[in-house]
C-alpha positions as CSV (number, residue, x, y, z in Angstrom):
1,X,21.1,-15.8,-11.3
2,X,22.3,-14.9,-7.8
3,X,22.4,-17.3,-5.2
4,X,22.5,-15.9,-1.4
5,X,22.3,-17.6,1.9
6,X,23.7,-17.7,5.1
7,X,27.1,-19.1,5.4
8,X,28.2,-22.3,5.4
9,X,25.2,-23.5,4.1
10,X,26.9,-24.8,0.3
11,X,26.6,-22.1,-2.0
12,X,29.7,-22.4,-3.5
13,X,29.3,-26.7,-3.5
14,X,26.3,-25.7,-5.6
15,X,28.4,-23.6,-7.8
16,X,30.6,-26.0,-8.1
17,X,28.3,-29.1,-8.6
18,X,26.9,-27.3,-11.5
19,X,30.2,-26.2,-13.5
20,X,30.5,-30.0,-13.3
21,X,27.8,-30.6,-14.7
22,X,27.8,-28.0,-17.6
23,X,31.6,-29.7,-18.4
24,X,32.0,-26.4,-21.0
25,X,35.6,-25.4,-19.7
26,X,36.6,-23.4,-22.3
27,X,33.4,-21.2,-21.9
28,X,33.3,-21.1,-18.3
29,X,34.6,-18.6,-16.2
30,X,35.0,-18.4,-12.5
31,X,36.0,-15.6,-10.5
32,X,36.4,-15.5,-6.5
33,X,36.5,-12.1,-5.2
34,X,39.2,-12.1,-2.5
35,X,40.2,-9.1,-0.6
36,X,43.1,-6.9,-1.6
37,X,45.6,-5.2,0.9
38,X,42.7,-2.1,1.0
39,X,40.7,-5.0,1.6
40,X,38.0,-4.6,-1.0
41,X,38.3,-4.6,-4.8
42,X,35.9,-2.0,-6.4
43,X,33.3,-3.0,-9.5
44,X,35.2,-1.5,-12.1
45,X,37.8,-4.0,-11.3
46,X,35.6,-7.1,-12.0
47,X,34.3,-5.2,-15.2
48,X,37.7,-5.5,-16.6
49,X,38.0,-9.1,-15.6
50,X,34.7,-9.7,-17.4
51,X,35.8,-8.0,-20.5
52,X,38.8,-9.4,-20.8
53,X,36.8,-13.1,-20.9
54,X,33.9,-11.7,-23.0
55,X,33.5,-15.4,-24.8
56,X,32.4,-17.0,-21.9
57,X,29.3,-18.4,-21.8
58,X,28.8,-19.2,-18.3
59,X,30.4,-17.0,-15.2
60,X,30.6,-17.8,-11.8
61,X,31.4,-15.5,-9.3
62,X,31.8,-16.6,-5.6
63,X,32.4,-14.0,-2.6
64,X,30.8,-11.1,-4.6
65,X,29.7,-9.1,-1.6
66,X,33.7,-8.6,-0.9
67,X,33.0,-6.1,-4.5
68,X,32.8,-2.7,-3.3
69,X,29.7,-0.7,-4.2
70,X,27.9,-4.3,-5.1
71,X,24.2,-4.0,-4.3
């Protein structure tokens, strides 16, 4: 599921709110995609995040669009 919006409109609150309430720590991952000194970090980069924590059951991933070559 994606979630999108304009900003500052509290999509990461909702993020948030809901690894609250799915209180599964140990299979729940979240990732926020900051910018590196290129300022962009390319897909293959979160694909070896992701496959590094391939037991998590739930991933959250805030700030996605900073991904290079995202959509």
């Amino acid at each position: 599921m994606c979630i999108y919006g304009l900003r500052e409109t509290g999509k990461t609150t909702l993020m948030e709110q809901e690894m609250r309430d799915i209180n599964d720590p140990e299979h729940t991952l979240y990732i926020l995609c900051s910018m590196d000194q290129q300022g962009t970090y390319a897909m293959h980069d979160l694909h070896d995040i992701l496959k590094e924590y391939k037991d998590c059951r739930y991933i959250f991933i805030d700030e996605i669009t900073r991904i290079g070559n995202f959509i």
